[in-house]
C-alpha positions in Angstrom: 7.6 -41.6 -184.0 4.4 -39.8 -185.2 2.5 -37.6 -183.5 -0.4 -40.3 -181.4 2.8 -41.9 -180.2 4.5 -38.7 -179.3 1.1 -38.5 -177.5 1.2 -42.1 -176.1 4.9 -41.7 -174.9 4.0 -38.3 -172.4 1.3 -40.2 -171.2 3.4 -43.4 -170.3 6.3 -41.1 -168.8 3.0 -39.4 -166.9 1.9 -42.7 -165.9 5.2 -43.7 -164.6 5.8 -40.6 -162.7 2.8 -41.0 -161.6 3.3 -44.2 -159.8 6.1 -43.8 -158.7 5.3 -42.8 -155.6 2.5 -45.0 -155.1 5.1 -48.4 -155.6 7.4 -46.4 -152.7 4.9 -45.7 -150.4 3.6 -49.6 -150.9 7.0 -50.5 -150.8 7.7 -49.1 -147.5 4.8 -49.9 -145.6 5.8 -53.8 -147.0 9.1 -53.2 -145.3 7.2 -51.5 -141.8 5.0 -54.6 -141.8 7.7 -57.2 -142.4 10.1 -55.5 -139.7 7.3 -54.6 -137.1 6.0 -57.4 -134.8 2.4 -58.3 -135.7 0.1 -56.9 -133.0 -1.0 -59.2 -130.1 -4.4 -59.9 -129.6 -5.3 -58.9 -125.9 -6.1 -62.0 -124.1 -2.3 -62.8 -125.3 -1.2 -59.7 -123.6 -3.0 -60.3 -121.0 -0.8 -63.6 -120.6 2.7 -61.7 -120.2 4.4 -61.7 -116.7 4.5 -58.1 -115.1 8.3 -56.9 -115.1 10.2 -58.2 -112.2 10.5 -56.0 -109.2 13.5 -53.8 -108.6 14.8 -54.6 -105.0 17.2 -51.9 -103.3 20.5 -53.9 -101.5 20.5 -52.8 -97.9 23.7 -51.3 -96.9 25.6 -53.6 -94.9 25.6 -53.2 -91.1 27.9 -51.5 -88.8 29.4 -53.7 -86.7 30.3 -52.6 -83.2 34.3 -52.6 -82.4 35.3 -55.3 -80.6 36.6 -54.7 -77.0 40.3 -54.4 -75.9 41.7 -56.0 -73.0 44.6 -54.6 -71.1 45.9 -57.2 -68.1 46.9 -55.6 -64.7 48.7 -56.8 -61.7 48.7 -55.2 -58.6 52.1 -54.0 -57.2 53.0 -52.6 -53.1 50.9 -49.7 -52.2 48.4 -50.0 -55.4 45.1 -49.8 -54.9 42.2 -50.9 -57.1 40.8 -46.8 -57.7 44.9 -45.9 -58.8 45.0 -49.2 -60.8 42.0 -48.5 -62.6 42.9 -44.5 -63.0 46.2 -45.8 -64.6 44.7 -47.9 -66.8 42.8 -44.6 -68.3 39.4 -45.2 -66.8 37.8 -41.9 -65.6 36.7 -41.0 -62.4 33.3 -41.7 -62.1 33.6 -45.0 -64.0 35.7 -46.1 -61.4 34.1 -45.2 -58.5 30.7 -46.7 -60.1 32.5 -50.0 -61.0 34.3 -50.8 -57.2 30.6 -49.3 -55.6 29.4 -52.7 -58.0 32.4 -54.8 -56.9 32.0 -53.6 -53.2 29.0 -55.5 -53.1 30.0 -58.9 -53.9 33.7 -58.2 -52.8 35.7 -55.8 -50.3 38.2 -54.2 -52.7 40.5 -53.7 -49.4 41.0 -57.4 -49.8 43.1 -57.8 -52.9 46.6 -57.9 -52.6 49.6 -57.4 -54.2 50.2 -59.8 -57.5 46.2 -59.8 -58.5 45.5 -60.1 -61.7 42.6 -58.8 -63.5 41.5 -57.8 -67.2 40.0 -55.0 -68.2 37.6 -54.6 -70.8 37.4 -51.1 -72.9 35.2 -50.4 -76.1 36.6 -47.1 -77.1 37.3 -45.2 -74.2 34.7 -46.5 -72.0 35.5 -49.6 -69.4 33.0 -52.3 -70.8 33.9 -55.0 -67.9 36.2 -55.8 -65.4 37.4 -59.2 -64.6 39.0 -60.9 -61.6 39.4 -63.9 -60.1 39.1 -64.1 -56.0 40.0 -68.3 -55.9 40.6 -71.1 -58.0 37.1 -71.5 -58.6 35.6 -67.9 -58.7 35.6 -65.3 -60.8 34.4 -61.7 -60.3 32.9 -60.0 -63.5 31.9 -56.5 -63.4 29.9 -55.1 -66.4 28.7 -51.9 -67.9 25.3 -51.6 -68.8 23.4 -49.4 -71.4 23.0 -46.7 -68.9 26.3 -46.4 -67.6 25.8 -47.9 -64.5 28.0 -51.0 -63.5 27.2 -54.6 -61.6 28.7 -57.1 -60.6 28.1 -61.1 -60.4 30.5 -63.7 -59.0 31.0 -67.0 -61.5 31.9 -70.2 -60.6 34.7 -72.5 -62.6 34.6 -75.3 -63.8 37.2 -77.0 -62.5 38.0 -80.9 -62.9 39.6 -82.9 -60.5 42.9 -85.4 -61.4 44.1 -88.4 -59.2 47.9 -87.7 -58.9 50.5 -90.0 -57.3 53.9 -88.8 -55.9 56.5 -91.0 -54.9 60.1 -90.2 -53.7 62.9 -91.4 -51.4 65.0 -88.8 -49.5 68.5 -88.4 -50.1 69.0 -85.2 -48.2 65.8 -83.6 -47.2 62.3 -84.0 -47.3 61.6 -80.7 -49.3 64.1 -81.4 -52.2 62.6 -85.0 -52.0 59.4 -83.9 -52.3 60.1 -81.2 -55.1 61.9 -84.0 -57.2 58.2 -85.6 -57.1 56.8 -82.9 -58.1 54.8 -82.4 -55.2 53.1 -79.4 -54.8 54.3 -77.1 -51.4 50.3 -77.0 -49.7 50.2 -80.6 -50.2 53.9 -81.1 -48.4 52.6 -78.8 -45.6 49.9 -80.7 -44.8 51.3 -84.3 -44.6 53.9 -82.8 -42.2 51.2 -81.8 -40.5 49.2 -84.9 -40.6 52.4 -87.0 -39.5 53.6 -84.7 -36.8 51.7 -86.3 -34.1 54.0 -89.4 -34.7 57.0 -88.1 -36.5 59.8 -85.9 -35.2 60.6 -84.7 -39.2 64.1 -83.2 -37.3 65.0 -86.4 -36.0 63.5 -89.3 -37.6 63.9 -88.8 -40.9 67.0 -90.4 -42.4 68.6 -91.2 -46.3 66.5 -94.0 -48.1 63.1 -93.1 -46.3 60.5 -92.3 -48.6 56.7 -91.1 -48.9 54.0 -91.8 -51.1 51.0 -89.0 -51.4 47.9 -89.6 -53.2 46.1 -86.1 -53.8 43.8 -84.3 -56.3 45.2 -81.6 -59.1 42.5 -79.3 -60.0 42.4 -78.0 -63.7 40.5 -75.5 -65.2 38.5 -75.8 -68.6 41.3 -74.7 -70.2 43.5 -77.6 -68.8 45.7 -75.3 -66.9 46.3 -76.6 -63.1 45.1 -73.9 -61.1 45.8 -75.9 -57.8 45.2 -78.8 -55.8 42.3 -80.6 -53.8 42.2 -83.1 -50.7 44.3 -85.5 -50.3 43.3 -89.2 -50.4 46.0 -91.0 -48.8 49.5 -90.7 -47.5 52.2 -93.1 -46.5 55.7 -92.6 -44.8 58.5 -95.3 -44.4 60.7 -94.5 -41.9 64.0 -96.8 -41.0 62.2 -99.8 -42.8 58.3 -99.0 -40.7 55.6 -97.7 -42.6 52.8 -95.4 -41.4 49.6 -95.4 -43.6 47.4 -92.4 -43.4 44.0 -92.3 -45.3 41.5 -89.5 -45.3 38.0 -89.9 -44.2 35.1 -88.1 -43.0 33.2 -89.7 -40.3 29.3 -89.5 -39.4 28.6 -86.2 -37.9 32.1 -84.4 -38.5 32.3 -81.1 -39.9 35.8 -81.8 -41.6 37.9 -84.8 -43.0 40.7 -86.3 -40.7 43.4 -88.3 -41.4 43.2 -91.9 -39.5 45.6 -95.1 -39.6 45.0 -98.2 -41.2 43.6 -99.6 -38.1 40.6 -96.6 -38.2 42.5 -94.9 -35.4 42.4 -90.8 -35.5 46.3 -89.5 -35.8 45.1 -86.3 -33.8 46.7 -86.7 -30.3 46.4 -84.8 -27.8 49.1 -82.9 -28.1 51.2 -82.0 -31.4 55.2 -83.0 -31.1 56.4 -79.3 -32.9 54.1 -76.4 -32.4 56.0 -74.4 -34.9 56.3 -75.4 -38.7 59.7 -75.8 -40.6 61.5 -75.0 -37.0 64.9 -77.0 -36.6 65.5 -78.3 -33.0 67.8 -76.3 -31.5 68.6 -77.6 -27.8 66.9 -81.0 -26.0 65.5 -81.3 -23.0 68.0 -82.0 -19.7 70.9 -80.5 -18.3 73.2 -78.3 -20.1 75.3 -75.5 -20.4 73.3 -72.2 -20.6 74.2 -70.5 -23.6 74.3 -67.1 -21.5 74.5 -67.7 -17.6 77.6 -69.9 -18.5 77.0 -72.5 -16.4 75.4 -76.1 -16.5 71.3 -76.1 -15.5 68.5 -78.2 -16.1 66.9 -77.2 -19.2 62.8 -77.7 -19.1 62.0 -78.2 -22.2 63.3 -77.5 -26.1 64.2 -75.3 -28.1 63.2 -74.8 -31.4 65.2 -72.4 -34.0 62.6 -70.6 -36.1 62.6 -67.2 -38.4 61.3 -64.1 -36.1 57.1 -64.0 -36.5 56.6 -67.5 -37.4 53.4 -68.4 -36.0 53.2 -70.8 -33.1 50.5 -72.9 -32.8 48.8 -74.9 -29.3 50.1 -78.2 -29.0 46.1 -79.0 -27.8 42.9 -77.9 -27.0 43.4 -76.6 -23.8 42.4 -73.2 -21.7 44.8 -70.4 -21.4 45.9 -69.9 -17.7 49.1 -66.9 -18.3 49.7 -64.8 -20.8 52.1 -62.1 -21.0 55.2 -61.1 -19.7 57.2 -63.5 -17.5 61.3 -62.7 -16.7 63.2 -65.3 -17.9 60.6 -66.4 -20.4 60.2 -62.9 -21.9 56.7 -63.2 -23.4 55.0 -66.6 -22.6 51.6 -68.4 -23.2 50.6 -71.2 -20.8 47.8 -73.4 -21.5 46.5 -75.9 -19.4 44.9 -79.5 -20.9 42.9 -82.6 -20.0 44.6 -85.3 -18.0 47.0 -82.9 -16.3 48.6 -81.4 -19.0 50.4 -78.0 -19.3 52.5 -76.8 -22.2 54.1 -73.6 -22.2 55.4 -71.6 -25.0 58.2 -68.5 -24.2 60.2 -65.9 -25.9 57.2 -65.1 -28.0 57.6 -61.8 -30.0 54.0 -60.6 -29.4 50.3 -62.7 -28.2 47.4 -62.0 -30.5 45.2 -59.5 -29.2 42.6 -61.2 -26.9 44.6 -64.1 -26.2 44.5 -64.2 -22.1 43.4 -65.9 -19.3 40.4 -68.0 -19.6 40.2 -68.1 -23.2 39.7 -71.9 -24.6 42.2 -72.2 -27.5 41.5 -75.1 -30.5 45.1 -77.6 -31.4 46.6 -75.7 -34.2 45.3 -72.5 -33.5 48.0 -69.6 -33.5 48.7 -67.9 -30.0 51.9 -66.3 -30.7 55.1 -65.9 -32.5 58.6 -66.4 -32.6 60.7 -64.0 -31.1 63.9 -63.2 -28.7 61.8 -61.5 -25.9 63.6 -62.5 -22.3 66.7 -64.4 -21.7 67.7 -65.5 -25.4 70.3 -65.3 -27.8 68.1 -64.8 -30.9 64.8 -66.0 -32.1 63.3 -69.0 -31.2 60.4 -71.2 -29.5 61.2 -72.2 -25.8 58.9 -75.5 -25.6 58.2 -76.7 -22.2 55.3 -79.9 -21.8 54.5 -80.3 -17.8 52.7 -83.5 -16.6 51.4 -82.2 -12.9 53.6 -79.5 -12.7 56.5 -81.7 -13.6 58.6 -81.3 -16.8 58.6 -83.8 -19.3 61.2 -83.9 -22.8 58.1 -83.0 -25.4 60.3 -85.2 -27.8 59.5 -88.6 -25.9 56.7 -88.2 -23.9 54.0 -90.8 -24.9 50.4 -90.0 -25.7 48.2 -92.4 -26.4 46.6 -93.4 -29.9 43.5 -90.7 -31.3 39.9 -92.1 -31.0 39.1 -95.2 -33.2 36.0 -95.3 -35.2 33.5 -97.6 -34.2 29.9 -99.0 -35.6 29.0 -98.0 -39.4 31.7 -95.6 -39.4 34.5 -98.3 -39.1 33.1 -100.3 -41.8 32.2 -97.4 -44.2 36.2 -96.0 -43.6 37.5 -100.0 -44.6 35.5 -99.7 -47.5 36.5 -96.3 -48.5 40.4 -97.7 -47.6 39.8 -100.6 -50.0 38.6 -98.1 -52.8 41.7 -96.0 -52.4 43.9 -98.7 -52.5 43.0 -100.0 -55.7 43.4 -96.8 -56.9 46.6 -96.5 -55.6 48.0 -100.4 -57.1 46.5 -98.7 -61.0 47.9 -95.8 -60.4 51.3 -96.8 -59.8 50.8 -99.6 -63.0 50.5 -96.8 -64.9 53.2 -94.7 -63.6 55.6 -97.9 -64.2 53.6 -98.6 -67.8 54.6 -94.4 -68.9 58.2 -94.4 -67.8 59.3 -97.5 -69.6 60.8 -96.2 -73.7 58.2 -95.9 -75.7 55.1 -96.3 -73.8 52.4 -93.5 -73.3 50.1 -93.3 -69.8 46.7 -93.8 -71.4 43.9 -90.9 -71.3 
């Protein structure tokens, strides 16, 4: 190589150095603009969505605890303040909750086996709940300031048509509790029959009844108890008595009349003393403690010691009090020359004396051994014009009949309860045959 190309060679290598750095620095900015993203123009960033909003999650809310109930039942000697203070209620919160009570309720008046629930949210009482019938309810409820009131609320309660049927075999009662018939409703067909039935004497094996009454349920379906009754029937040595319930123009309450639209209220009631067994007739007999045979005024009647006694009639008291032989005795005088006296009471209700106008049924004494008797029971004695008569036969005529609209208005009521009582007992034959189901 000569010397010019020596000379051509250093400038090449010069050259090359020399550009060298031009070809990298072109190189890389080929590789920034190939990588980078071409720059918008600005309308076309003007055309990009703002970023989405960040939202914060709200914490989730505190839910009050829910209440706990305790159930309580008074026992003897509780009262509501030592119930309550039991239960773990303080002081003041239960003196503030029976003030609230108080005035929609006496608290004196609840008695032993009532039930209530109270309600507690943490340590405070949040309600108090009791029922004072089958179809009221007494809530008592804490407000926001402490304080308490109270409100009474009704239930609803539904009404059933219910048939019992049974014939006796020893007794009425077991009869009747074979049937499943409630012990209120029993007590008051004895007392809607006792103007005509002597239920110590009359009743005999193979007699039956038939009641037609109302089963009140609650919206829970559970019977809570049971309504009026619609119709009764007794069959007594092969006769049948019909009563049906009606309530005629006027009347404050229902009575029971016959099929013929005559009243069963006499004028005077055959047993003044419920579930008593006769214990001596009327006539002459041996006294159980002179020992000797004498004329024996009127009955006697075998009872426990304080069952009530009721009046056999509206009438007017003319003796009460004291009198020998009688020990304590009541003696009320009626229309048509009626007197019925009542002896060996244990006590008179205060206020109960001479002059005072008495109502059938109402309670004027109770059975005791006061005088000349053995043990407890009711001396009966019924006096027409100051003479004796046996209270087990003498006659009194039939109750008032109904007359005008009322007379119709009670056949047409006795037509409606009749054909209730011919589908009622088609479907109480339709259930107890196998297999088949009373339809709802």
């Amino acid at each position: 190589m000569g010397r010019g190309d020596h000379g051509r060679y250093r400038l090449a290598q010069a050259s090359v150095r020399t550009k060298q750095p031009i070809f990298a620095a072109f190189g890389l900015g080929l590789i920034v603009w190939l990588v980078a993203p071409a720059a918008e123009a600005p309308e076309a960033r003007a055309e990009i969505a703002p970023p989405a909003p960040v939202f914060a999650i709200p914490p989730a809310p505190v839910l009050a605890a829910p209440p706990t109930t305790r159930l309580l039942r008074l026992a003897a000697g509780d009262t509501l303040n030592s119930v309550l203070a039991a239960a773990g209620v303080g002081a003041s919160e239960a003196k503030a909750a029976i003030a609230a009570l108080a005035r929609v309720f006496p608290p004196r008046a609840l008695k032993p086996g009532q039930e209530m629930a109270l309600d507690f949210i943490g340590l405070e009482l949040s309600e108090l709940r009791l029922a004072t019938g089958i179809d009221r309810d007494i809530v008592v409820t804490r407000a926001r300031d402490g304080s308490y009131a109270a409100r009474q609320r009704a239930r609803r309660l539904t009404r059933v048509p219910e048939l019992a049927a049974g014939v006796i075999r020893t007794s009425l009662t077991e009869a009747a509790s074979d049937a499943g018939l409630p012990a209120p409703v029993l007590s008051e067909i004895i007392g809607a029959f006792s103007y005509d039935v002597d239920f110590q004497r009359d009743l005999q094996p193979e007699d039956s009844f038939e009641v037609l009454y109302d089963r009140l349920y609650d919206e829970r379906g559970k019977a809570v108890g049971t309504g009026e009754i619609a119709y009764a029937a007794m069959t007594l040595s092969g006769k049948t008595l019909r009563l049906y319930r009606f309530l005629p123009t006027g009347a404050r309450t229902a009575e029971f009349f016959t099929a013929a639209g005559e009243s069963v209220k006499k004028a005077l009631l055959r047993t003044p003393v419920d579930g008593a067994r006769l214990s001596s007739g009327f006539g002459m007999r041996l006294h159980p403690i002179l020992g000797y045979t004498k004329m024996h005024r009127g009955v006697d009647f075998a009872a426990p010691p304080g069952a009530p006694i009721m009046a056999a009639g509206d009438g007017m008291v003319e003796r009460a009090g004291a009198a020998g032989a009688y020990g304590n005795l009541v003696l009320l005088k009626h229309d048509g020359g009626y007197e019925t006296a009542y002896a060996h009471m244990s006590r008179i209700p205060r206020g109960l004396g001479p002059g005072t106008r008495v109502r059938q049924g109402q309670v004027i004494g109770y059975v005791g051994a006061t005088g000349r008797a053995t043990g407890p029971h009711l001396h009966y004695e019924v006096r027409l014009r100051g003479e004796p008569m046996n209270p087990m036969s003498v006659k009194i005529g039939p109750g008032q009949p109904l007359a005008g609209a009322d007379i119709a208005r009670f056949h047409a009521e006795a037509e409606a309860t009749d054909r209730k009582l011919l589908a009622l007992r088609q479907a109480t034959l339709v259930a107890g045959l196998p297999g088949a189901r009373l339809a709802q």
